[in-house]
C-alpha positions as CSV (number, residue, x, y, z in Angstrom):
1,X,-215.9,0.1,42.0
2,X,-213.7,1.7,44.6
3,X,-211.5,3.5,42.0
4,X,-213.7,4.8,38.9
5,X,-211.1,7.1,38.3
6,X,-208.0,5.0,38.4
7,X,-210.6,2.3,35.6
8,X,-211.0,5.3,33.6
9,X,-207.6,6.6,33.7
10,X,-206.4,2.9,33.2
11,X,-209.3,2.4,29.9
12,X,-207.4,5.4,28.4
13,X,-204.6,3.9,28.4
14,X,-205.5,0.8,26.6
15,X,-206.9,2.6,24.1
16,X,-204.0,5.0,23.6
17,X,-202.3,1.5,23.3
18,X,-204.2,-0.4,21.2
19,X,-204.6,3.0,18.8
20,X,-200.7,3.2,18.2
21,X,-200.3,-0.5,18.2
22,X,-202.9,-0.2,14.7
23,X,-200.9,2.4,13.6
24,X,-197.5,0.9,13.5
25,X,-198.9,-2.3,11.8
26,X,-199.7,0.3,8.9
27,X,-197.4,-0.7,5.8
28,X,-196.0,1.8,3.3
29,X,-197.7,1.7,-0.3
30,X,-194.4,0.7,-1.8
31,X,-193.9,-2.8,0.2
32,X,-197.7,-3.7,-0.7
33,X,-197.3,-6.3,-3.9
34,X,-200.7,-6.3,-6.0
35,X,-202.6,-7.4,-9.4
36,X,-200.8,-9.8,-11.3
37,X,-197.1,-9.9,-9.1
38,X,-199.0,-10.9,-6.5
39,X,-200.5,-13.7,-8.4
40,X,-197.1,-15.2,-9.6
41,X,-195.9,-15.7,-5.5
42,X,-196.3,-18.7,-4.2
43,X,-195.8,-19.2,-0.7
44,X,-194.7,-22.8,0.0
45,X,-194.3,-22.0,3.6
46,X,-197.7,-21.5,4.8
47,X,-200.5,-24.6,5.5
48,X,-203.8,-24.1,5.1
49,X,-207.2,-25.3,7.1
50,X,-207.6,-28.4,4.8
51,X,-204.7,-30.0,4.8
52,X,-204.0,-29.4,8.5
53,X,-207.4,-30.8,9.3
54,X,-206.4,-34.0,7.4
55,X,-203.4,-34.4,8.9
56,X,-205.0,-34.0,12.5
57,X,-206.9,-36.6,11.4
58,X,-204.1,-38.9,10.1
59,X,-202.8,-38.5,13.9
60,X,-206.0,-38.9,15.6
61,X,-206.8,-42.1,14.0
62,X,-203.2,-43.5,15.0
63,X,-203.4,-42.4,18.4
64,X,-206.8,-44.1,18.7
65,X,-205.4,-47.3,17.7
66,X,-203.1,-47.2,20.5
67,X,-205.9,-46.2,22.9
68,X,-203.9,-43.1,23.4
69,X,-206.0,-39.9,24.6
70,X,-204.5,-36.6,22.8
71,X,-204.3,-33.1,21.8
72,X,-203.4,-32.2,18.3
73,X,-201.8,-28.7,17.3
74,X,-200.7,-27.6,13.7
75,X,-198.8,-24.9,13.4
76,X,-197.3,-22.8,10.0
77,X,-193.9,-22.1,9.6
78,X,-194.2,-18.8,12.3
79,X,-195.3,-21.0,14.7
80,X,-199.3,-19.6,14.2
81,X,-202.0,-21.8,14.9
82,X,-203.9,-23.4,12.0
83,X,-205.6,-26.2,13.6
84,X,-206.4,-27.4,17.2
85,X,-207.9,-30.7,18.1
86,X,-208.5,-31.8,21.4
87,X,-209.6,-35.9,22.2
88,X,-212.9,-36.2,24.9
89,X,-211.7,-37.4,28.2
90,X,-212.6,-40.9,27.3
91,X,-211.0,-43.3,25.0
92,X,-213.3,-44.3,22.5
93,X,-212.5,-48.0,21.1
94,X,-211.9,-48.7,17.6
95,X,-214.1,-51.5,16.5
């Protein structure tokens, strides 16, 4: 490297970074919800691996039958990915 200076200087940074980027995702004792109140939430707005892979599926198998090629992505309510899905180049036929 040209530059080791400027890479270490640059590596500190990151780190630096990345260190007060952990910090501020810390959250205060008071706003964590455990034992039995956290049993009685239900969040209704989340999806989990299962039923995203069945619905992939449920897509996949009507795309197929249109001889479609695809690329499948479910996503929660915050726009995370639960589930990707991409077809092989080729259209397989459905016999």
């Amino acid at each position: 490297m040209k530059h080791p200076i400027a890479c270490l200087g640059f590596a500190i940074v990151a780190a630096v970074a990345l260190h007060s980027l952990a910090l501020g995702q810390t959250v205060p004792e008071q706003f964590v919800v455990r034992g039995k109140a956290a049993e009685k939430i239900q969040d209704f707005t989340t999806i989990n691996l299962a039923t995203a892979q069945r619905i992939a599926r449920g897509v996949s198998a009507w795309s197929r039958q249109r001889r479609w090629r695809h690329s499948i992505i479910v996503l929660d309510n915050d726009g995370n990915h639960v589930y990707f899905d991409r077809m092989d180049a080729r259209v397989i036929p459905i016999s």
